[in-house]
C-alpha positions in Angstrom: 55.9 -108.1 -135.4 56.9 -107.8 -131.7 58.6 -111.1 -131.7 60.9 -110.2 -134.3 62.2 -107.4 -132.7 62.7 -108.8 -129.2 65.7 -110.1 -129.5 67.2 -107.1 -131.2 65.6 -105.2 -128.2 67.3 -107.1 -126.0 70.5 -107.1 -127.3 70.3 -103.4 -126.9 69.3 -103.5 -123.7 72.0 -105.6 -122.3 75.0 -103.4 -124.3 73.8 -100.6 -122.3 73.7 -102.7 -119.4 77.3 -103.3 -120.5 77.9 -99.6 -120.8 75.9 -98.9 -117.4 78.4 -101.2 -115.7 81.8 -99.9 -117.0 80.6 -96.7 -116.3 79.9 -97.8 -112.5 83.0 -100.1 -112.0 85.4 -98.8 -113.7 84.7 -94.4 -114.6 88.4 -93.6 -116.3 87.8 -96.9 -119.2 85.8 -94.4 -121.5 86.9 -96.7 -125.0 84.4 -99.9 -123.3 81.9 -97.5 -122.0 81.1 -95.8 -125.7 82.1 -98.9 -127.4 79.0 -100.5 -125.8 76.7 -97.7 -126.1 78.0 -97.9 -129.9 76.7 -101.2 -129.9 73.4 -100.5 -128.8 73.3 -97.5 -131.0 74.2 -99.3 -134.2 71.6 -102.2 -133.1 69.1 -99.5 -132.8 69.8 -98.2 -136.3 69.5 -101.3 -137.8 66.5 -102.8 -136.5 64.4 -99.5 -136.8 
């Protein structure tokens, strides 16, 4: 069971690693920061 979802968990991880970065490089590009947090969100939803 865990290694089915560790890929999935890492995908997440790294789209809000994404997210984390826009928001720290680059605060006025809101459309990339929530796109990836949508990303991890969806990701979330699907695999649990």
């Amino acid at each position: 069971m865990l290694t089915t979802k560790f890929f999935p968990t890492l995908l997440i991880v790294l789209d809000v690693f994404a997210a984390a970065g826009y928001a720290w490089h680059d605060m006025t590009d809101w459309r990339k920061i929530i796109y990836w947090l949508s990303a991890a969100i969806l990701t979330a939803c699907v695999t649990y």
